[in-house]
C-alpha positions as CSV (number, residue, x, y, z in Angstrom):
1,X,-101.6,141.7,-45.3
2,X,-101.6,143.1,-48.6
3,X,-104.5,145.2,-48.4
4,X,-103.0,146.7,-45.2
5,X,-99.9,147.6,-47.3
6,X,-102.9,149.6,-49.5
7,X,-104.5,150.9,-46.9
8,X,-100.8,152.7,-45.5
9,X,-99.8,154.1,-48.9
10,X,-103.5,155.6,-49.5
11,X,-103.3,157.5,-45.9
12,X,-99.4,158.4,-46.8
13,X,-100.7,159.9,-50.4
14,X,-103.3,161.9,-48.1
15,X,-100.6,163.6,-45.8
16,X,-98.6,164.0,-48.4
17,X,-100.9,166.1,-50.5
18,X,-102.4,167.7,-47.5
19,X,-100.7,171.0,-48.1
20,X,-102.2,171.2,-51.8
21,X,-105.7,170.7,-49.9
22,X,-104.9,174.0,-47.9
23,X,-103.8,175.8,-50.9
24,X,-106.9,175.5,-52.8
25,X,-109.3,175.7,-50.0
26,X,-107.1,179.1,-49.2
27,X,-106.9,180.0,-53.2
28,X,-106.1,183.7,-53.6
29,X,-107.3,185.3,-56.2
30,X,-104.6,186.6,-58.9
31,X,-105.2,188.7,-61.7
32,X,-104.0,190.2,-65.2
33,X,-104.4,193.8,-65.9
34,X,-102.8,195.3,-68.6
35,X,-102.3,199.6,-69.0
36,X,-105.8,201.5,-69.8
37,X,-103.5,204.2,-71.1
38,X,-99.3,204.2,-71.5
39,X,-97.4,206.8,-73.1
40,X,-93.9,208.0,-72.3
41,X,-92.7,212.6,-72.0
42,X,-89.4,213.4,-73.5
43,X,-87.8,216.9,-72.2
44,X,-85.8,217.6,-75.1
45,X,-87.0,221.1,-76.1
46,X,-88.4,220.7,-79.3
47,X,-90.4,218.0,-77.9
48,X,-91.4,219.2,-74.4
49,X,-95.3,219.4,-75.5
50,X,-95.2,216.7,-78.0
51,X,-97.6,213.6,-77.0
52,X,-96.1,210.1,-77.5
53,X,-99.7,208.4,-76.8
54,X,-100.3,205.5,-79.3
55,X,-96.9,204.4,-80.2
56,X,-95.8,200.9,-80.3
57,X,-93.1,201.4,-77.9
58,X,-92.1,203.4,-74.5
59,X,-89.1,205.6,-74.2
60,X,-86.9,206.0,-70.8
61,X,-83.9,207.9,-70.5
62,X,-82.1,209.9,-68.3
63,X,-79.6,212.8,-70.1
64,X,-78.8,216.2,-70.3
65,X,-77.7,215.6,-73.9
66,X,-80.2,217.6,-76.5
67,X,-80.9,214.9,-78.5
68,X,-81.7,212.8,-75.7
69,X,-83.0,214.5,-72.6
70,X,-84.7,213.0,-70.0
71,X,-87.7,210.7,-70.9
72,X,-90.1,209.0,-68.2
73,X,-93.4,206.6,-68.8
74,X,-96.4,206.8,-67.5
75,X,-98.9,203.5,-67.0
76,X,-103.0,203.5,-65.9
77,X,-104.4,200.8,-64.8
78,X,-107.6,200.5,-64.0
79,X,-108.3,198.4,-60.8
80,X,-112.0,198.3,-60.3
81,X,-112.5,194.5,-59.9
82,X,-110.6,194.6,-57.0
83,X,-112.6,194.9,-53.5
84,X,-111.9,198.0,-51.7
85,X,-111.6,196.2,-48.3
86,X,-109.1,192.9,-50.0
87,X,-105.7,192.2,-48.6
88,X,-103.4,192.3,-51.4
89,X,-101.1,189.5,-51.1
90,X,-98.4,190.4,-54.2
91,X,-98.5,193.2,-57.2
92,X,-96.2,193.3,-60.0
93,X,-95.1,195.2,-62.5
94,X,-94.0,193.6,-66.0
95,X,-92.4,194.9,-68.5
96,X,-91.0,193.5,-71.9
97,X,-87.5,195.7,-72.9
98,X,-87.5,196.2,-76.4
99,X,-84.1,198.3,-77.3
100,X,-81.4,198.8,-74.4
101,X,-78.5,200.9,-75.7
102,X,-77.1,200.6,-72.3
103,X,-77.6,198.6,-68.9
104,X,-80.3,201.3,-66.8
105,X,-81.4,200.9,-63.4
106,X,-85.2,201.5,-64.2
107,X,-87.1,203.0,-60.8
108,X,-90.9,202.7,-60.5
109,X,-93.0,205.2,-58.9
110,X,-96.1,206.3,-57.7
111,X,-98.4,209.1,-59.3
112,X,-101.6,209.8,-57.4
113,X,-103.0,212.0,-60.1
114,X,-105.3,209.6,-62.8
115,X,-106.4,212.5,-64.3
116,X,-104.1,212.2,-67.9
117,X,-105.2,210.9,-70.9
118,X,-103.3,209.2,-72.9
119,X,-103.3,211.2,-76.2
120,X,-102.3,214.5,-74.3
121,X,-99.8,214.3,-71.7
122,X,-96.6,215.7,-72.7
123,X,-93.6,216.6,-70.7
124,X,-95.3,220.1,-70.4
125,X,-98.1,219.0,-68.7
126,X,-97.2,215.6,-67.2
127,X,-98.4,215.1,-63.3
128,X,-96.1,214.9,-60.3
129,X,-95.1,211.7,-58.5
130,X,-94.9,211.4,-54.8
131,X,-92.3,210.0,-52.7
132,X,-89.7,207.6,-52.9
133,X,-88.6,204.7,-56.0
134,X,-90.6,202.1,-54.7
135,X,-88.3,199.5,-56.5
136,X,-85.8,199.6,-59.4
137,X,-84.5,196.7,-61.5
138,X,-81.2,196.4,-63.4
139,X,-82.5,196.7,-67.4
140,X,-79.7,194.9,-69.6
141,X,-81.0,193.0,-71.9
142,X,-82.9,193.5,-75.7
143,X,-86.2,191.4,-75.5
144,X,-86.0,190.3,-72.3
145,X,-88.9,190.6,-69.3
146,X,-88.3,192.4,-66.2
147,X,-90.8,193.1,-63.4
148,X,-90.8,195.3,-60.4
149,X,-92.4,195.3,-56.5
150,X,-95.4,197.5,-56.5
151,X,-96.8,196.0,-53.5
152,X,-97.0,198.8,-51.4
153,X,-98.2,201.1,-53.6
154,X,-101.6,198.3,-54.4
155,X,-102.0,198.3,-50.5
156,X,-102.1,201.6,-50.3
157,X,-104.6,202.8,-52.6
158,X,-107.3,199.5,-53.3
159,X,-109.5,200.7,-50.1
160,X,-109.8,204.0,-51.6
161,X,-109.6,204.4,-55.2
162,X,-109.3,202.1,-58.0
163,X,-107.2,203.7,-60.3
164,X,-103.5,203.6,-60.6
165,X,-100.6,205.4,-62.2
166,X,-97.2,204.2,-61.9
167,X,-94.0,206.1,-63.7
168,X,-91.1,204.8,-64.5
169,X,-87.4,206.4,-64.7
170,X,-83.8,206.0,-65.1
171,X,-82.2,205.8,-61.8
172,X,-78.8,206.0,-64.3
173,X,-77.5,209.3,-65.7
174,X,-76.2,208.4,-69.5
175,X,-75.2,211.3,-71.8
176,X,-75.9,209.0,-74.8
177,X,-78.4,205.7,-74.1
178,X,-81.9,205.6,-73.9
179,X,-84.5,202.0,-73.7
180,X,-87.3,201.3,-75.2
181,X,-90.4,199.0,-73.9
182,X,-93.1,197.6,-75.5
183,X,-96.5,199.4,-74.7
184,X,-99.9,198.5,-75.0
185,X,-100.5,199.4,-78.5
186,X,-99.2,196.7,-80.9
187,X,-99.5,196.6,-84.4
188,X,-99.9,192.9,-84.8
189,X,-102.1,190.2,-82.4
190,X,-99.0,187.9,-81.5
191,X,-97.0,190.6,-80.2
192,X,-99.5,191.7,-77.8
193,X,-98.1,189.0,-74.9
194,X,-95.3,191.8,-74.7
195,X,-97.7,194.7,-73.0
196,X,-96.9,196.0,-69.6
197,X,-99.1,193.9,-67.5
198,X,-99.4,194.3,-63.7
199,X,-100.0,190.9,-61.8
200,X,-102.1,191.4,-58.8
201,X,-102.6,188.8,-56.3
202,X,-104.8,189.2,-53.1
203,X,-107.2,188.0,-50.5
204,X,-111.2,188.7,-49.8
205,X,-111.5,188.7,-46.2
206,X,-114.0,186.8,-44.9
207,X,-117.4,188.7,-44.4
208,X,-118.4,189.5,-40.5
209,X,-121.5,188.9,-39.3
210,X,-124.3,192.0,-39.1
211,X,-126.1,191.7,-36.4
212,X,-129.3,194.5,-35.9
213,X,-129.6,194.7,-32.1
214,X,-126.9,196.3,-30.8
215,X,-128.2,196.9,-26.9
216,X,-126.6,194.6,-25.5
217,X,-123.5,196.3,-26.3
218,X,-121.2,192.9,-27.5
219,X,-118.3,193.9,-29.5
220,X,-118.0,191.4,-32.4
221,X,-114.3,190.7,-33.3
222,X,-112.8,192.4,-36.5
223,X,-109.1,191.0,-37.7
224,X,-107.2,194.1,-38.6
225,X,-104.0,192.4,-39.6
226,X,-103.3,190.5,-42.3
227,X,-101.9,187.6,-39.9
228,X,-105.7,187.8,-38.5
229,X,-107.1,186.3,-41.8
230,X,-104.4,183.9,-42.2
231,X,-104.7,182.5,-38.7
232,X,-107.8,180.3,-39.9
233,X,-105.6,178.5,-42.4
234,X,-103.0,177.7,-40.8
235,X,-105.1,176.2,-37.8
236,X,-107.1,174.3,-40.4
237,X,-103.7,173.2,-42.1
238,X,-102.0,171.7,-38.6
239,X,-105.7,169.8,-37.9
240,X,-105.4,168.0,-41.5
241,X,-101.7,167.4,-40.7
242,X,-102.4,165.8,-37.2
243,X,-105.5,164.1,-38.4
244,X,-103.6,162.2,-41.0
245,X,-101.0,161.4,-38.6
246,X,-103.5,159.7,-36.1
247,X,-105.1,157.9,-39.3
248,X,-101.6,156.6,-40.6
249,X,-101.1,155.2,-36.5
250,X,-104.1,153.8,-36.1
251,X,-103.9,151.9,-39.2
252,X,-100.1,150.9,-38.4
253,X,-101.1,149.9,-35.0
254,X,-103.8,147.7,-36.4
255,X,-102.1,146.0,-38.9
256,X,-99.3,145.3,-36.3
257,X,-101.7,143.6,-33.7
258,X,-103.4,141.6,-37.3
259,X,-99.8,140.6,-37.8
260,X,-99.3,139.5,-34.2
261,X,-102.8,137.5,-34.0
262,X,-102.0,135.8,-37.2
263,X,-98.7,134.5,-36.1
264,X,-100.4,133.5,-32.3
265,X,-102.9,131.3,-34.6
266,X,-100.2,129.8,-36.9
267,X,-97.8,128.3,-34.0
């Protein structure tokens, strides 16, 4: 009897670990990429073709005040290790604040021109964004790490180019305040953990067969939704839970008719 007391907690430690099973059998791949290039433009007048490229920190504000003006930042990343046809699961931005005068709802956006280098652009010559904020976040706080959604923009751009520019502005109007972030150049090793970084998680999906004779004219099925790939798992996931299940009633069911034979032989 004791051994079947084993026997139920090793199949109940199975089913109960089952879903860590589908996890790494399913394991996404996330990644770390930090800016190739960051600098920030500053429309006050004197500084409308001054570049900012190289400086420890990135500049965001949003006035009409001439010592102030309007300042936006501009982050490249470069993308390349990521598989053109992948299904990107999650994408972040992060971002470490390093001054806030005043609380700034910071919107990120897209650029689809990779074409600025880092030691040039100026507010003079800085590309256009397209469309919409594509999420904004409530900056308050000195030190402090904030991230934003960039999802969308990821999806939208992996199975065609690998190169990204995002933009960031204040979505705030402020005659006087202005933030600073950290950028990628740091002056000393244990301060680079506050770069921008953009977290990238996302799925290979799983390679379709080639086949060369094509006569026979048999279509050969293609997922083209994300749910497609993910329908595999989750099949595989409910077969572990019910095979588990069927384990932990079998071995109930014979320890029950063990129990019942034992006590038959002891009367």
């Amino acid at each position: 009897m004791q051994n079947s007391k084993y026997i139920i907690l090793f199949l109940a430690g199975l089913l109960l670990f089952s879903p860590y099973w589908v996890v790494v059998v399913n394991a996404s791949n996330a990644k770390e990429y930090y800016p190739v290039s960051d600098s920030f433009v500053s429309s006050i007048e004197s500084e409308i073709h001054s570049n900012f490229g190289g400086q420890s920190y990135l500049s965001v504000a949003n006035s009409d005040n001439m010592f102030v003006g309007v300042k936006e930042i501009y982050l490249k990343f470069n993308l390349n290790s990521i598989p053109s046809d992948s299904i990107i699961e999650s994408a972040r931005l992060y971002m470490y604040s390093s001054i806030v005068s005043e609380t700034h709802r910071i919107g990120v956006y897209y650029c689809p021109d990779d074409e600025w280098i880092e030691y040039e652009i100026s507010w003079s010559n800085k590309p256009s964004i397209v469309g919409e904020v594509v999420d904004s976040v409530l900056v308050a706080k000195n030190d402090e790490l904030y991230s934003w959604d960039v999802k969308s923009i990821v999806s939208s751009i992996i199975p065609s180019k690998q190169s990204l520019t995002l933009v960031l502005r204040s979505e705030d109007f402020s005659d006087s305040s202005w933030l600073w972030f950290h950028s990628r150049d740091q002056d000393y090793s244990w301060m680079e953990k506050y770069r921008p970084m953009l977290k990238v998680t996302y799925d290979k999906p799983p390679s379709q067969p080639q086949t060369e004779d094509t006569s026979n004219n048999q279509e050969s099925y293609i997922p083209e939704t994300e749910s497609d790939y993910t329908l595999a798992s989750q099949i595989f996931a409910i077969f572990i839970v019910l095979g588990l299940f069927t384990l932990i009633f079998i071995a109930i069911t014979y320890i029950r008719r063990s129990r019942k034979k034992s006590n038959t032989l002891a009367t």
